[in-house]
C-alpha positions as CSV (number, residue, x, y, z in Angstrom):
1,X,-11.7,15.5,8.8
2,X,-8.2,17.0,10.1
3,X,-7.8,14.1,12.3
4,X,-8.2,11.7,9.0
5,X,-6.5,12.7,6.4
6,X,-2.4,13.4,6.5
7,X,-1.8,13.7,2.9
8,X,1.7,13.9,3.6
9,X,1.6,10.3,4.8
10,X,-0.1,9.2,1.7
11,X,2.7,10.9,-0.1
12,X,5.4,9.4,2.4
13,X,4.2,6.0,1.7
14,X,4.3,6.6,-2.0
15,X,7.8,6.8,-1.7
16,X,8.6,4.1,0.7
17,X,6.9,2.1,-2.1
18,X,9.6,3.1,-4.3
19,X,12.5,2.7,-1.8
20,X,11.5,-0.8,-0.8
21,X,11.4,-1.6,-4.7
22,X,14.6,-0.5,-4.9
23,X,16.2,-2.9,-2.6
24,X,13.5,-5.8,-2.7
25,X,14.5,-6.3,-6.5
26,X,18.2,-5.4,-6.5
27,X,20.3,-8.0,-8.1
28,X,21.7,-9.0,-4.8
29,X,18.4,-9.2,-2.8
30,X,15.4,-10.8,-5.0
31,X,16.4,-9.0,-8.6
32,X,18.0,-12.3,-10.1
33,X,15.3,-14.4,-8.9
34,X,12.4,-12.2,-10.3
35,X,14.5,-11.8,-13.5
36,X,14.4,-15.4,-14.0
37,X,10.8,-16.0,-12.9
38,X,8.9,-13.2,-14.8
39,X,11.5,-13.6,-18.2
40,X,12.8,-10.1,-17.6
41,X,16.1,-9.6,-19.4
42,X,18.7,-7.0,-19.3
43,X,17.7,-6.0,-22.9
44,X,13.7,-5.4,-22.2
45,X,15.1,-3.5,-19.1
46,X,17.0,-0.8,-20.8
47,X,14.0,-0.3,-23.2
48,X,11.6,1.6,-21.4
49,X,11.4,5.1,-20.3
50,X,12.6,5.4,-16.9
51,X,11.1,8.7,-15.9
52,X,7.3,7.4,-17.4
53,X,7.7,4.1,-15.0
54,X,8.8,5.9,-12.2
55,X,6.7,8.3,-12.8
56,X,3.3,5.9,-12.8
57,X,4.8,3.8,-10.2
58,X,4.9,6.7,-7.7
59,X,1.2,7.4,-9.1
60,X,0.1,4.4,-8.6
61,X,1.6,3.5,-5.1
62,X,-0.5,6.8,-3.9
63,X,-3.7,5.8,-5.0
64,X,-2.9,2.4,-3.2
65,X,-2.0,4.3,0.0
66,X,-4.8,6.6,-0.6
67,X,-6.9,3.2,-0.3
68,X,-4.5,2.0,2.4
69,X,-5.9,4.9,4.5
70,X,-9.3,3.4,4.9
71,X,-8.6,0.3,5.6
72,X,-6.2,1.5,8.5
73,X,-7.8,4.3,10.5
74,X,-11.0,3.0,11.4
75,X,-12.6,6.3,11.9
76,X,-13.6,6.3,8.3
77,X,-16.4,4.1,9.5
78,X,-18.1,6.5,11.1
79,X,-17.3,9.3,8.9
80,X,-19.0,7.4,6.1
81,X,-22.1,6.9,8.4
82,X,-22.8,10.6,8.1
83,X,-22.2,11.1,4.2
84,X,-18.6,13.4,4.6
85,X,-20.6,15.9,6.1
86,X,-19.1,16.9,9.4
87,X,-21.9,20.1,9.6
88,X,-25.0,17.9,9.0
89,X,-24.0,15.0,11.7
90,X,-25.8,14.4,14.9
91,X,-23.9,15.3,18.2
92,X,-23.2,11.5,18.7
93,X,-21.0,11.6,16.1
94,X,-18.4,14.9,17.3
95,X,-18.7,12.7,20.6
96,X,-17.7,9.7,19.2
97,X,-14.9,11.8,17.2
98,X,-13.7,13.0,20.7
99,X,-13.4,10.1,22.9
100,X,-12.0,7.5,19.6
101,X,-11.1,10.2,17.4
102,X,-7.1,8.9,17.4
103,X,-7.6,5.5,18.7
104,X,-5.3,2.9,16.7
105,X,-3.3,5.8,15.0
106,X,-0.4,3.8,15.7
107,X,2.5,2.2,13.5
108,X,1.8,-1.1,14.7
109,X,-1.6,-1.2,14.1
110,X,-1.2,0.3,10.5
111,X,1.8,-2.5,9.9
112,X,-1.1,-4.9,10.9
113,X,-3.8,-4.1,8.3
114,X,-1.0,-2.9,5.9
115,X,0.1,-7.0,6.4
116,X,-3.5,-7.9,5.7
117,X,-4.0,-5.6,2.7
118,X,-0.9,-7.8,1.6
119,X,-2.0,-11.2,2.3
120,X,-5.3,-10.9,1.3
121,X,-5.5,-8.4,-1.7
122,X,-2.3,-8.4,-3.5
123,X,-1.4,-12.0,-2.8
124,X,-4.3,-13.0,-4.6
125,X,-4.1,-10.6,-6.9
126,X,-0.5,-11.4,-8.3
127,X,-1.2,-14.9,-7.7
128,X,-4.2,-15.2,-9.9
129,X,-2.7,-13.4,-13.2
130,X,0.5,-15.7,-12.3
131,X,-1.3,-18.7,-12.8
132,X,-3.0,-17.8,-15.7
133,X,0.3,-16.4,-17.0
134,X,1.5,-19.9,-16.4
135,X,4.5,-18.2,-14.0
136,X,5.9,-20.4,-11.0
137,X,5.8,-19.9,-7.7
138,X,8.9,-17.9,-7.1
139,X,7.2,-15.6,-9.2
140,X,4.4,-15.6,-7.4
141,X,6.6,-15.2,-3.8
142,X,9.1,-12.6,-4.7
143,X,6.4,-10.5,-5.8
144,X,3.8,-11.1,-3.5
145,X,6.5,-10.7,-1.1
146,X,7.3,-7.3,-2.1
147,X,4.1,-6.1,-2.1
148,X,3.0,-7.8,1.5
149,X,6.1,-5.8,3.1
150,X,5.3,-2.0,1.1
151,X,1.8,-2.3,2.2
152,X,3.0,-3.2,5.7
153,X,5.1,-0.5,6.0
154,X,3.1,1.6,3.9
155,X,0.5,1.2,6.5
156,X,2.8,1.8,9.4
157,X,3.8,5.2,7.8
158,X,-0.2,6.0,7.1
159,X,-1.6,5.0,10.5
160,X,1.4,6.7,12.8
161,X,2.3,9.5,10.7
């Protein structure tokens, strides 16, 4: 399981979430636009407690990359096959583990699925409560947008760490 879990990647990519949040909605990047789009004002800003949204965002963004990790590093698959238990698995499976055991542990390849996890989960996600929120599409873009490029690089920090 060594080989699968870095849970210092998970907790990397955590914070990456954070730092690309930081600049993504910064007044000079997208943090007008969203402002306008979502109905965000200065005043409901300086309302809530900082450390508590901070605190849940950093929470949240680790379960996500905890997710992140399975959809990356393919060897999952195969741990999966033998219930998570290494002691009880047929030899086929440590010789699997051998000769694929770090295949596509790469930043590029976890930029790819992290891209994918982007396009295909949150876009519709964000996208679906938008329209029923009766939000726009630059709503729709500056968030999706965020959350296409964390998960990219959320992935690239999970797969090549």
């Amino acid at each position: 399981m060594e080989l699968l879990i870095n849970p210092w990647s998970i907790l990397v990519a955590a914070v990456a979430a954070l730092v690309v949040g930081f600049v993504w909605y910064n007044p000079k990047v997208f943090g007008n636009a969203w402002m306008k789009a979502s109905g965000m004002t200065e005043e409901k800003m300086k309302g809530g407690n900082m450390a508590v949204i901070f605190g849940l965002a950093l929470l949240f963004a680790a379960m996500m990359a905890s997710v992140l990790m399975h959809l990356c590093n393919h060897q999952f698959g195969a741990y999966s096959l033998i219930g998570g238990d290494e002691a009880a698995a047929l030899p086929s499976y440590q010789a699997f583990m051998d000769d694929y055991g770090t295949a596509f542990r790469t930043f590029k390849h976890g930029a790819f699925h992290g891209a994918l996890a982007g396009v295909f989960f949150a876009l519709p996600l964000i996208g679906t409560n938008a329209l029923f929120e009766r939000k726009g599409a630059k709503y729709i873009f500056v968030n999706s947008g965020y959350w296409i490029v964390t998960l990219t690089l959320m992935g690239a920090i999970i797969c090549g760490m």
